[in-house]
N, C-alpha and C positions, 0 to 999 in steps of 0.2 A: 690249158695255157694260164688262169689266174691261179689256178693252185700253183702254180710253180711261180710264180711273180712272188704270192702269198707265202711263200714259202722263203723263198730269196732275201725278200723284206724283214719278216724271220727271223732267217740265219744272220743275216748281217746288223739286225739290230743287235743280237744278244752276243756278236763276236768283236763290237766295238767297244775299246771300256770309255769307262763312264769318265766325264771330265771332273777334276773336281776344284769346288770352287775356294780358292786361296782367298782367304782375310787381306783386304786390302791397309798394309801397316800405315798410311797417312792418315786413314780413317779410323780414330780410335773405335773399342765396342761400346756400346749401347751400354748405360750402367743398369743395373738390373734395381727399379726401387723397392726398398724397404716395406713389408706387409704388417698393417698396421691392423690386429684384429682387437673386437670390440664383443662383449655379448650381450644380445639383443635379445630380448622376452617373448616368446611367442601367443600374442594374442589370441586367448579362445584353445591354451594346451595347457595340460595338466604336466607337461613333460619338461616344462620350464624355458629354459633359453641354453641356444646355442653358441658358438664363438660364426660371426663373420667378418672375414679380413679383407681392405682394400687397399692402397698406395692414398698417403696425405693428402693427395690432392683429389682422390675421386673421395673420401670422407669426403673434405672440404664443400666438394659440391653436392652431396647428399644432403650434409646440414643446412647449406644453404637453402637448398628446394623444401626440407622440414620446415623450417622457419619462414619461407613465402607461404607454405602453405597453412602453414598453423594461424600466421597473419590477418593470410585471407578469412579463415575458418574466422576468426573473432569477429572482422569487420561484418563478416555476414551475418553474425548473431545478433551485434548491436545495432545493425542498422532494421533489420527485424525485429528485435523485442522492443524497438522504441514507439510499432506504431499500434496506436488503439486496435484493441482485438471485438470491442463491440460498438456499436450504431452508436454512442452515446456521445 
């Protein structure tokens, strides 16, 4: 009895066709953006640098977390090399 339900279910999936989905014309498409590539050095390779490509705005937000973190990196040297390193 479920083999034939199993079976039924089956047949009748693979004999309905498939709907398909119509672009709705009110809604323009999506624009596809622009691949901005850069090549980057790879640290610790004798193989040099590769090309990697992102859209303006995910750059945009990379440099920006470069530059928080490069930031940081500084504030944290100065605010350490300032303090006496002996009993003196």
């Amino acid at each position: 009895m479920r083999f034939k339900m199993l079976a039924l279910a089956a047949a009748v999936s693979f004999t309905m066709p498939a709907v398909a989905q119509t672009p709705d014309p009110a809604k323009p498409a999506p624009k596809k953006e622009k691949k901005v590539c850069r090549r980057l050095d790879q640290t610790g390779s004798i193989l040099g640098s590769r090309p990697t490509c992102h859209t303006k705005e995910e750059w945009a937000s990379i440099d920006a977390a470069n530059a928080r973190n490069a930031g940081k990196l500084m504030d944290d040297t100065r605010s350490t090399s300032n303090r006496p390193s002996g009993g003196f």
